[in-house]
Structures are given as structure tokens and as C-alpha cells.
C-alpha positions as CSV (number, residue, x, y, z in Angstrom):
1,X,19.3,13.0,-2.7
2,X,18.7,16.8,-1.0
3,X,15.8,17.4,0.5
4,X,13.9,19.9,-1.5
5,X,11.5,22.7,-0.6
6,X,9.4,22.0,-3.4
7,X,6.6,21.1,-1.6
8,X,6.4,24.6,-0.6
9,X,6.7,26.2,-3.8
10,X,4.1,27.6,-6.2
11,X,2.3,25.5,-7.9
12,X,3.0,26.8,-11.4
13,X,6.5,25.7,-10.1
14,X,5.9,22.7,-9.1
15,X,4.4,21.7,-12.2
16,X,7.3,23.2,-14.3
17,X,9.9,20.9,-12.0
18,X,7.3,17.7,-12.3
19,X,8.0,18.5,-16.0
20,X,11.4,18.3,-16.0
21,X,11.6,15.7,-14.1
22,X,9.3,13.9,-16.2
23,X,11.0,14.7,-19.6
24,X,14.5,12.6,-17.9
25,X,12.6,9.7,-16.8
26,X,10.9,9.3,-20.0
27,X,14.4,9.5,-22.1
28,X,16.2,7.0,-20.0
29,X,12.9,4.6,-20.1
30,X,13.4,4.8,-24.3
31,X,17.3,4.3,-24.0
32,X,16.8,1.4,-20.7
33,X,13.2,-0.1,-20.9
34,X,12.0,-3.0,-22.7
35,X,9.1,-3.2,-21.3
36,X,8.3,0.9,-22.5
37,X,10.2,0.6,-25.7
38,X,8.0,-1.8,-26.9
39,X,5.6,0.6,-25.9
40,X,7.1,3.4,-27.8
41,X,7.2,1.6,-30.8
42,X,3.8,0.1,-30.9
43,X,2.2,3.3,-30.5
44,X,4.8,5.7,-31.9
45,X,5.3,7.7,-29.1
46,X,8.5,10.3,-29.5
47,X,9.4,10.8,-25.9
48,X,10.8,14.3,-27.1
49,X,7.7,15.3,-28.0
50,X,5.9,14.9,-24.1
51,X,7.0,17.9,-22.5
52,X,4.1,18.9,-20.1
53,X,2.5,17.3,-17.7
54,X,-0.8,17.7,-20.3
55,X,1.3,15.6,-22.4
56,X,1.0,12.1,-20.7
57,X,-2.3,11.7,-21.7
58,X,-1.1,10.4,-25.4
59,X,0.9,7.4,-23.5
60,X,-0.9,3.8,-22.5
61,X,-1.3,3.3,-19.1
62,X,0.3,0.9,-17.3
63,X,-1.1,-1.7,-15.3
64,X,-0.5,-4.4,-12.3
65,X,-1.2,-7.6,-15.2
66,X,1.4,-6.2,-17.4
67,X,4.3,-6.2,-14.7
68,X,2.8,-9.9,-14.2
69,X,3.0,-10.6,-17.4
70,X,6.4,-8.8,-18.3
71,X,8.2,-8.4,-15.0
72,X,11.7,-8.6,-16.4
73,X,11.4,-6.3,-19.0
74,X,10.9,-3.1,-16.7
75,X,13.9,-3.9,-14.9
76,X,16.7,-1.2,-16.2
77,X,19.5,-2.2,-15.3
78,X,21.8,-5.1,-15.0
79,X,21.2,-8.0,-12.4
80,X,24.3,-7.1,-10.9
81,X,23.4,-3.7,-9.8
82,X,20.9,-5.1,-7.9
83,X,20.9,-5.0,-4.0
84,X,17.3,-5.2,-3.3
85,X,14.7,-7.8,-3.9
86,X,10.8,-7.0,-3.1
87,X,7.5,-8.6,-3.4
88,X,4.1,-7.5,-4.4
89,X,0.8,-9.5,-4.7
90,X,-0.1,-10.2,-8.2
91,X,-3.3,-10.4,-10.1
92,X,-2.7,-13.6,-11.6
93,X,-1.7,-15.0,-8.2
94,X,2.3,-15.3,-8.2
95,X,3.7,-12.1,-6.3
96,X,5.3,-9.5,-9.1
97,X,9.1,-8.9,-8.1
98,X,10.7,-5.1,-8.0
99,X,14.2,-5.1,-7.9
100,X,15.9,-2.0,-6.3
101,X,19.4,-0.4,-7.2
102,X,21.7,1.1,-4.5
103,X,20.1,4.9,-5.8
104,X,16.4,3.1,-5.4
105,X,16.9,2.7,-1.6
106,X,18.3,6.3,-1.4
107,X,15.3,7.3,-2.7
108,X,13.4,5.4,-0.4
109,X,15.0,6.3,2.7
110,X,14.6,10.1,1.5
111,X,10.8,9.5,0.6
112,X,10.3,8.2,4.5
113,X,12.5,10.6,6.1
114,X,10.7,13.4,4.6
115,X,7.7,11.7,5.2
116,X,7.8,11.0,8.8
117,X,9.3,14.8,9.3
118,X,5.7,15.6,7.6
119,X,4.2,13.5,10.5
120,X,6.4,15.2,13.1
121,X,9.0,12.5,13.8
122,X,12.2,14.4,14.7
123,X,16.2,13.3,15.4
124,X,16.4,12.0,18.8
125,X,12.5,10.6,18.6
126,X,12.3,6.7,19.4
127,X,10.2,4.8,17.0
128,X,8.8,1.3,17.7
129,X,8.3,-0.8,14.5
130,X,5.1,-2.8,14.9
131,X,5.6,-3.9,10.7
132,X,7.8,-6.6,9.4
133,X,11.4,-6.3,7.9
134,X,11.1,-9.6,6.1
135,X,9.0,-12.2,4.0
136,X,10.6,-9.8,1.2
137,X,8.0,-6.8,2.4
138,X,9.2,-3.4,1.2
139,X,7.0,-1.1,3.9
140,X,9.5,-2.5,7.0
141,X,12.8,-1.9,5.0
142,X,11.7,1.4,4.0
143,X,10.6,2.5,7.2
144,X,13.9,1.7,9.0
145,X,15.7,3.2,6.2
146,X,14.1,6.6,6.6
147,X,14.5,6.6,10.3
148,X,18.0,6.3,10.1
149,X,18.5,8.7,7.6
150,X,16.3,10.9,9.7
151,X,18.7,10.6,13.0
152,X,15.5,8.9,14.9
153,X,16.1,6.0,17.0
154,X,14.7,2.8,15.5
155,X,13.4,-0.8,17.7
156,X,12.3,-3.4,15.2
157,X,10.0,-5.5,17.2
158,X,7.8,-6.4,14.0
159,X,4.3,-7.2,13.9
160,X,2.2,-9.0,16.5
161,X,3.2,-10.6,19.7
162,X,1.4,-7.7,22.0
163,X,3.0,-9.0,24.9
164,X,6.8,-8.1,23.5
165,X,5.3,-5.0,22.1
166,X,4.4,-3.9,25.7
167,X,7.9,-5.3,27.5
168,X,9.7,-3.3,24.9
169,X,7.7,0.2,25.4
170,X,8.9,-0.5,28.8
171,X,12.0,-1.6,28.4
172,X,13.1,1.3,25.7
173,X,10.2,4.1,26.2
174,X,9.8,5.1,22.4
175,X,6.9,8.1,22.0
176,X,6.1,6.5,18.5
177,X,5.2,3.4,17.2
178,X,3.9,2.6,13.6
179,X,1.7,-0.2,12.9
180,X,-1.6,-1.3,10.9
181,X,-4.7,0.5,13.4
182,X,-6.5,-2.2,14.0
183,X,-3.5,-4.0,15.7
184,X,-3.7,-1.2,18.4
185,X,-7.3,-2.2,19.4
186,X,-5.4,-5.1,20.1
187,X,-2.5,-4.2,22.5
188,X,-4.9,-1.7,23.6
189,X,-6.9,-4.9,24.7
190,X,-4.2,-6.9,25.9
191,X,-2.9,-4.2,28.2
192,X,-6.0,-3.4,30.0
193,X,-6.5,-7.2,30.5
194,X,-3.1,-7.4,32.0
195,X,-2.9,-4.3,34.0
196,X,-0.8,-2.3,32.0
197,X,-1.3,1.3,32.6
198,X,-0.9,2.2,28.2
199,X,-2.3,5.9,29.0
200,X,1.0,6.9,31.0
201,X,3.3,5.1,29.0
202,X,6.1,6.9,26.5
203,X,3.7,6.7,23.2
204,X,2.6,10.0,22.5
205,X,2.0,9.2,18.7
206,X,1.0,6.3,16.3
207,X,1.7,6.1,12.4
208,X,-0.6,4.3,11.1
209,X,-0.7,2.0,7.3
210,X,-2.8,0.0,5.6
211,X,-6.2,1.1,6.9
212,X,-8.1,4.6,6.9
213,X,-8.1,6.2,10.2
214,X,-10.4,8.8,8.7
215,X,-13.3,9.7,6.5
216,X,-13.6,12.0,3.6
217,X,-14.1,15.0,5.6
218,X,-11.0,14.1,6.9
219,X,-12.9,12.8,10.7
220,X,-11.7,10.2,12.4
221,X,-14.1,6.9,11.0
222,X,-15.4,4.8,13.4
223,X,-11.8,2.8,13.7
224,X,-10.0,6.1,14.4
225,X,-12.4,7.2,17.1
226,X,-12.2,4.1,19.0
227,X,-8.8,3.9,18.9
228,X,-8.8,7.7,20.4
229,X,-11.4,6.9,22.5
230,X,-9.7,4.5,24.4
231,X,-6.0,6.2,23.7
232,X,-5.2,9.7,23.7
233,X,-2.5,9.9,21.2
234,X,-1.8,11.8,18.1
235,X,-2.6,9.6,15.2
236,X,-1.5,10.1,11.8
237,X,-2.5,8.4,8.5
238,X,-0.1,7.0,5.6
239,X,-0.9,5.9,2.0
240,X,1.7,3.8,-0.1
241,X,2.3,1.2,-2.4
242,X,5.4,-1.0,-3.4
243,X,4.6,0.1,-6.5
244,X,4.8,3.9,-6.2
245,X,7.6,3.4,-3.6
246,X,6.4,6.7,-2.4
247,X,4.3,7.5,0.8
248,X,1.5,10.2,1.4
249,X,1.8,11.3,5.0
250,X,-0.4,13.3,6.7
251,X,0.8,16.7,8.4
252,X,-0.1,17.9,12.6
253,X,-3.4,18.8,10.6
254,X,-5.0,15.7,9.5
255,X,-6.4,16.8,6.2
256,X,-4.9,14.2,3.6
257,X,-1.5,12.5,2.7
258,X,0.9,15.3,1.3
259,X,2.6,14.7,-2.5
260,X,5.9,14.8,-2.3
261,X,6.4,16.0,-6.3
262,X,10.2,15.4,-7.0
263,X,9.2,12.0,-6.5
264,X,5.8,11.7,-8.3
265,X,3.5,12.5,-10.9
266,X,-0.1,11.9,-9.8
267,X,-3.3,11.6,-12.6
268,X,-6.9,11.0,-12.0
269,X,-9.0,9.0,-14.1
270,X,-12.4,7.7,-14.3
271,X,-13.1,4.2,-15.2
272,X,-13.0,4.7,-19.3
273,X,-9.4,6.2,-18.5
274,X,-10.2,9.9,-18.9
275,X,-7.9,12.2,-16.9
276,X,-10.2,13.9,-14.3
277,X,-10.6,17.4,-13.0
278,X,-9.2,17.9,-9.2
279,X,-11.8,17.3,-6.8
280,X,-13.2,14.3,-8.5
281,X,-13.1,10.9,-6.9
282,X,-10.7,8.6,-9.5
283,X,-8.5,6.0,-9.9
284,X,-5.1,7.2,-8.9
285,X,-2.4,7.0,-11.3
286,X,1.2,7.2,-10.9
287,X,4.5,8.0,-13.0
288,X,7.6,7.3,-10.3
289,X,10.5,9.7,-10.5
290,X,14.2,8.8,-9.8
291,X,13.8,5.3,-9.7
292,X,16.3,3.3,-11.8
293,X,15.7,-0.2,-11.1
294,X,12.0,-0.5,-12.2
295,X,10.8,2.5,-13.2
296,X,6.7,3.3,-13.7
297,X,4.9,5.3,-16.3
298,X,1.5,5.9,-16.0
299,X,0.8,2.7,-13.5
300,X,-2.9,2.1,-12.5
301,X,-2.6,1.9,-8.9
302,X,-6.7,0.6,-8.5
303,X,-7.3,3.1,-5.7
304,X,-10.0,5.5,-5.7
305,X,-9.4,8.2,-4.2
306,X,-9.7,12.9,-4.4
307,X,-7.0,14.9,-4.8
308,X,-7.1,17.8,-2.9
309,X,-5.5,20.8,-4.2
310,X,-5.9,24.0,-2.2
311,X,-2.6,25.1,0.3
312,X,-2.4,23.3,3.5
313,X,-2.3,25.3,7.0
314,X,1.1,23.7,7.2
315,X,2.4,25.7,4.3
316,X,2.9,22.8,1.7
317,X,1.0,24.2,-1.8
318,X,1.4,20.4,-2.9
319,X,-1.4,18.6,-4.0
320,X,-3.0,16.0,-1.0
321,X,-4.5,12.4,-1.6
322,X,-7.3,11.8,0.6
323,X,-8.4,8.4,2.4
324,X,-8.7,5.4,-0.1
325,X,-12.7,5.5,-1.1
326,X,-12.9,2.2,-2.9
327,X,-11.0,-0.2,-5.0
328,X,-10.8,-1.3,-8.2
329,X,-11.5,-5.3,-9.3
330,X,-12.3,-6.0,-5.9
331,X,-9.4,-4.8,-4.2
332,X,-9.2,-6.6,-0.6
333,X,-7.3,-4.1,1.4
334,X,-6.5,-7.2,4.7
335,X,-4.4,-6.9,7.7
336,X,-2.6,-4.0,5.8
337,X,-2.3,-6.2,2.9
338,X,-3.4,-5.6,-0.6
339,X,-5.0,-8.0,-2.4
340,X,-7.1,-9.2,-5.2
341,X,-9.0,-12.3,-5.2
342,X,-7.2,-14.2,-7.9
343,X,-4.4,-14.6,-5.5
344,X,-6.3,-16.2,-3.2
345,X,-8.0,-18.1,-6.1
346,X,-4.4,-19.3,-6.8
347,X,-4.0,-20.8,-3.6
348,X,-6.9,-22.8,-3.0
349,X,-6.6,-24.1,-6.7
350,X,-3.0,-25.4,-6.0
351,X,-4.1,-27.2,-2.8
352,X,-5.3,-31.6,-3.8
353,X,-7.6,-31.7,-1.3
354,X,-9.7,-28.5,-1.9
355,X,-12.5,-29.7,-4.1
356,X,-14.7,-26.2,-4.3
357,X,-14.4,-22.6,-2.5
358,X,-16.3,-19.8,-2.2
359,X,-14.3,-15.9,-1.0
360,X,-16.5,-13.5,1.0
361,X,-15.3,-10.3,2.2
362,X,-17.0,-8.4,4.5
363,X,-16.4,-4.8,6.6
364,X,-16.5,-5.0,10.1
365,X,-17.9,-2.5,12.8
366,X,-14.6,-0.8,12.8
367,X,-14.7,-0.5,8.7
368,X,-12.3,-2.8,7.6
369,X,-12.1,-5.5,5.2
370,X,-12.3,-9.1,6.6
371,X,-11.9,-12.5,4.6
372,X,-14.1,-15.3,4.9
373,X,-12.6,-18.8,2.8
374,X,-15.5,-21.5,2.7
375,X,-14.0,-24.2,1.3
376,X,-15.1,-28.2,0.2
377,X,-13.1,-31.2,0.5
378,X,-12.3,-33.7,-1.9
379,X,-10.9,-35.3,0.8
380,X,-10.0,-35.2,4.2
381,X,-5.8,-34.5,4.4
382,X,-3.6,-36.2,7.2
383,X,-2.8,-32.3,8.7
384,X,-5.0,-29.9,10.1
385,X,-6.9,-28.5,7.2
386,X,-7.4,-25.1,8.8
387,X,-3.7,-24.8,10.0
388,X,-3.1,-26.2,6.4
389,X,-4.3,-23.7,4.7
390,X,-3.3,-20.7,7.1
391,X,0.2,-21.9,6.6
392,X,-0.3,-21.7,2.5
393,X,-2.2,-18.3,3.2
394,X,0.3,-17.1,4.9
395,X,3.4,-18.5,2.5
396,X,2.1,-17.0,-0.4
397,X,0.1,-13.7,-0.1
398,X,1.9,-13.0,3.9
399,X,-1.5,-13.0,5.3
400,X,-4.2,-15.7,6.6
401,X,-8.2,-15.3,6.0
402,X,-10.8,-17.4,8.7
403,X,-11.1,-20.5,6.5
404,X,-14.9,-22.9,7.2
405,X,-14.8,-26.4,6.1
406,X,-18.5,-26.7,4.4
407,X,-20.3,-29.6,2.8
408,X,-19.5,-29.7,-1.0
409,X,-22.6,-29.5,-2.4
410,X,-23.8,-26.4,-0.1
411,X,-20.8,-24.5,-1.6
412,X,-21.6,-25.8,-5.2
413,X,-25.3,-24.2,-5.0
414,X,-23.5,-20.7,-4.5
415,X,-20.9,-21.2,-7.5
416,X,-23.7,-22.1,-10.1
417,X,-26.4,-20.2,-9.2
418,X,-29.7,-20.6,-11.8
419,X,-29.4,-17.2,-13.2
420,X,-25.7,-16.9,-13.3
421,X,-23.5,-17.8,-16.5
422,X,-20.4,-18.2,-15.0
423,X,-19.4,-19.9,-11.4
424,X,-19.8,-17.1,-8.5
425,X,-16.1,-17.8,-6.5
426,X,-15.9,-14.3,-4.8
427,X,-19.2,-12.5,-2.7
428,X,-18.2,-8.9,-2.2
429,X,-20.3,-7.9,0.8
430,X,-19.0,-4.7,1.8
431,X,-21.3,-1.5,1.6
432,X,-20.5,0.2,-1.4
């Protein structure tokens, strides 16, 4: 794929080349889809008839149950053009697979190389990997991928571990690493409790995923500003989903992840599934472009979040997405891993000795989303029932909530309250 200027272009353009774009992706999803010519059918959609961008609206949207419920049917093409298997966390629990072609990780090494050039990353630039290439993750893969393509140098330590993180800035002297931003309060931590002198090392600048770094007026929150109070680096934000297979990076200035439109088509909508004016805080929508494995029309993402639409001081005219403002169905956005509380439901339900449970979440002083699992035995299991269920946690969903062992009955009072009709499983804490 060549890197386009399209970014740059007016935006009456942009829209006419979205449109394009869109008109081909929706003529090979009726001649390749299941999944979307079922759709087609239902509702008599002619594809020839949605040539705008305007046009979408007559379509069904998409959502994260229906790739669940479907997940072979929007695969496009045959098993054996497959080279690329990646993992999701579902709504009903088991992950949701996305199978990528040979042209799908072309596209994804062009959506990160243009992506970290939006951040600054140059050829010649060393970048540290703080994220994980395995556990089928896509973020990690797609990462290196646009580094390479890119001409950067690449060191994939993966996640944790702060004392290899520290040997390796050492060892190799990258100027950027990329990692979730609470992990660097972390290595911050560990360094200044092992005399290690982080302000005079090589990192210049962190690329940060899975958790704002700022608010809506596009300050640093109270996660960003610690980290740059202790740390004077350049930080940059990132917004992306496996889904979308398409990251939002923020520019030198800081004021929301830029669209990359030969890639995307991004819709607002409120919560009756009305498209929504620019400016208005929505749930973002997505239809993917150039993806031939698994390709997305309409998808609910579950983020809320403002589009931003006037030009950028960088130059780009492309619209911007700012910091995620909320989720949708308690979306658990933990240790840079999305989540929705059915899949952690699904867990504890297929573990014998868990008799009750109750999933609080809770924001922390740094604004992030922690997990709390309070759990009742049935009975008491040979192993470690903490480790136990870390190591389920962790086999299933990647990631591992605090998990209290509390007296059945005590947990029983908060799943039946008096006035409730149905049993209360997840308490949603956070300020709204």
C-alpha cells in the first residue's frame, strides 16, 4: 500500500475518496460475505445504491455479539489464505477470532508506520516494546510490523519485568518505548528505588495504549501529569481496537488521535443509533477499508468519544478522535485490556469450586479502571485459590483482577438485594 497524502487534503476530498472507497468494500462484502449478505437480503439493501457517505445510514449496524455469534461468516476468504490468527475478548465470554490475509498485515504495518510517523518516530529511531507479541494479541504484532516497515529499529522486551526493561535501555539506548501509562509509574518506581538515574537515560519519548493520558481539553489527566511530573519526556496518546485494525495517533501537538481516512469511515451515534452532528459526544462507529480477511461495516465499537473536525496545526484537515469519555455496557478498559463483564462472568462460572461472586470496578487516583473479584467457595480446592484463579484470569481474558475470598452468605446479600429483581453480579463504581 502507498502512503497517501490524504490526510492533508480538503475535506470535500476526503469525503469523495472515503466514498469511493466505500462503494468497493461494500461490492466485494455482497459478492464475499455471508455474514453481510444475509444482511443484504434481510433488509434489501442494493449495495449499488449507497454511494455517499450519507448513505450508510440505511444499513444495520454491526455489533461485537454478532461476530460472537457468527464469527465464521465474516471471514472472506478461504482458510488457506490465512496467515494470521488474532483474538479479541467477547461479550458472551469466549474471545471472537479475526483471521488476517497476507494484504491484512500490509495494511496493518502501513496503518502503524504512518501512525508512529504521526507521533514523530523516524528511520533510524530505536523503539523499546514494553507490549506483548503473543497470547494471539494483535497490538504487539502490529506494532513491530510498522516499525519495520518504517526503517526504525525494533527491541521486543514485552510487557512487565521492570528490571529487564531497565538492563535493556542500557544495554541498547532506544529514545522510545511504547507501553500501557500506568506501567511507567512503575519502572519509574523501580528505578528510583534501585538507583537508576531514568532522567539521563536515552528515552526521550513514550507511546502510550490502552489508557487516556489526557482530558477533553486535551490536558494531561492526573495520570499524564504524574507521569511528566516525575519524567520529562514527550508523551503521546494512541486509540485502537482489534476490531478497527486502525490506530488514532496523536501529532507533536497533543490535541486528539488523527483519522487516517483511506483506512476508515468513522460515524457518531447516540444511544437510539442516530448519526450525530460533529462535536457531539457518541458512540464511535466504524466501517474498515481494505481489509480482506474480516472486513467490518458499520461495527459498534462501545466507545464514547467527540470527533473533532477543524484543521490541525500540523496540517492534517482529517477529522480527530478525542480521549475515550465512557463506555458502553460497562466497558472495563484493564491493564490496557478491553473488557466486558460477561467474560469475566464466564470464568468464574466455569470454575467447581466458585459457589457465588460479585465484580466491582473502581477508578483509582490516577483514573483508571481497577477490578475487584469477591468470590464464595463451595469448597475449599487443593491449589491456591487466588493463584487459581489469576492463572484462569490470565488464560482466558490475558489479564488478572485482585480476587478476595468472602464468606458466602455476605456475597449472597449483595446478589439479591430486597428491591432488586434480578441478582446484582457486577457494582460499577467509577464516577460517571
Amino acid at each position: 500500500m502507498e502512503e497517501a497524502a490524504i490526510e492533508y487534503r480538503p475535506k470535500e476530498e476526503i469525503k469523495r475518496f472515503q466514498e469511493e472507497r466505500l462503494r468497493e468494500a461494500l461490492r466485494y462484502l455482497r459478492l464475499r460475505s455471508p455474514f453481510y449478505q444475509r444482511m443484504f437480503d434481510t433488509h434489501g439493501i442494493d449495495v449499488e445504491r449507497i454511494r455517499h457517505l450519507e448513505d450508510l445510514r440505511q444499513i444495520p449496524f454491526t455489533d461485537k455479539q454478532d461476530l460472537q455469534q457468527y464469527n465464521r461468516d465474516f471471514l472472506c476468504v478461504a482458510d488457506e489464505r490465512i496467515i494470521d490468527y488474532i483474538t479479541t475478548s467477547g461479550t458472551l465470554g469466549d474471545p471472537v477470532t479475526f483471521a488476517m490475509t497476507d494484504a491484512d498485515l500490509k495494511r496493518l504495518a502501513y496503518n502503524e508506520k504512518i501512525s508512529f510517523r504521526c507521533a514523530g518516530t523516524q528511520p533510524g529511531d530505536i523503539v523499546q516494546l514494553m507490549t506483548t507479541l503473543d497470547k494471539r494479541f494483535m497490538a504487539g504484532l502490529a506494532y513491530f510490523l510498522g516499525l519495520r516497515e518504517l526503517g526504525a529499529g525494533i527491541i521486543r522486551v514485552g510487557n512487565g519485568i521492570p528490571e529487564l526493561q531497565w538492563d535493556t535501555i542500557r544495554r541498547i539506548r532506544p529514545n522510545t518505548i511504547m507501553c500501557v501509562p500506568s506501567f511507567i509509574l512503575h519502572i519509574i518506581k523501580y528505578a528510583e528505588e534501585h538507583g537508576i538515574d531514568y532522567r539521563r537515560s536515552s528515552v526521550k519519548k513514550i507511546v502510550c495504549i490502552g489508557e487516556n493520558l489526557r482530558e477533553q481539553d486535551f490536558s494531561l489527566n492526573l495520570l499524564g501529569q504524574r507521569i511528566r511530573e516525575k519524567w520529562e519526556v514527550a508523551l503521546y496518546s494512541t486509540y485502537a481496537s482489534t476490531e478497527m485494525a486502525t490506530t488514532f495517533t496523536e501529532c507533536e501537538y497533543g490535541c486528539g488521535g488523527h483519522h487516517h481516512p483511506e483506512l476508515i469511515i468513522c460515524e457518531l451515534i447516540d444511544e437510539n443509533g442516530r448519526v450525530l452532528e460533529d462535536g457531539s459526544i457518541g458512540e464511535l462507529v466504524v466501517t474498515t477499508l481494505g481489509v480482506e480477511g474480516m472486513p467490518l461495516l458499520r461495527f459498534r465499537t462501545g466507545d464514547l468519544v467527540c470527533m473533532h473536525t477543524a484543521p490541525c496545526r500540523c496540517g492534517r484537515t482529517s477529522m480527530r478522535i478525542s480521549p475515550l469519555m465512557g463506555r458502553t455496557n460497562h466497558m472495563i478498559k484493564f491493564k490496557g485490556t478491553t473488557l466486558y463483564p460477561p467474560a469475566i462472568f464466564d470464568v468464574l462460572d466455569h470454575t467447581p469450586y466458585i459457589e457465588n461472586y460479585v465484580v466491582e470496578v473502581n477508578g483509582d487516583i490516577n483514573g483508571n479502571d481497577n477490578v475487584c473479584v469477591c468470590v464464595g467457595l463451595r469448597h475449599s480446592p487443593d491449589a491456591d485459590v487466588v493463584k487459581d484463579l489469576k492463572d484462569r484470569f490470565r488464560a482466558r481474558i490475558r489479564v488478572a483482577p485482585e480476587i478476595r475470598v468472602c464468606p458466602t452468605g455476605e456475597i449472597r446479600k449483595i446478589n439479591f438485594p430486597d428491591m432488586s429483581r434480578k441478582p446484582v453480579k457486577f457494582i460499577d463504581n467509577r464516577k460517571k
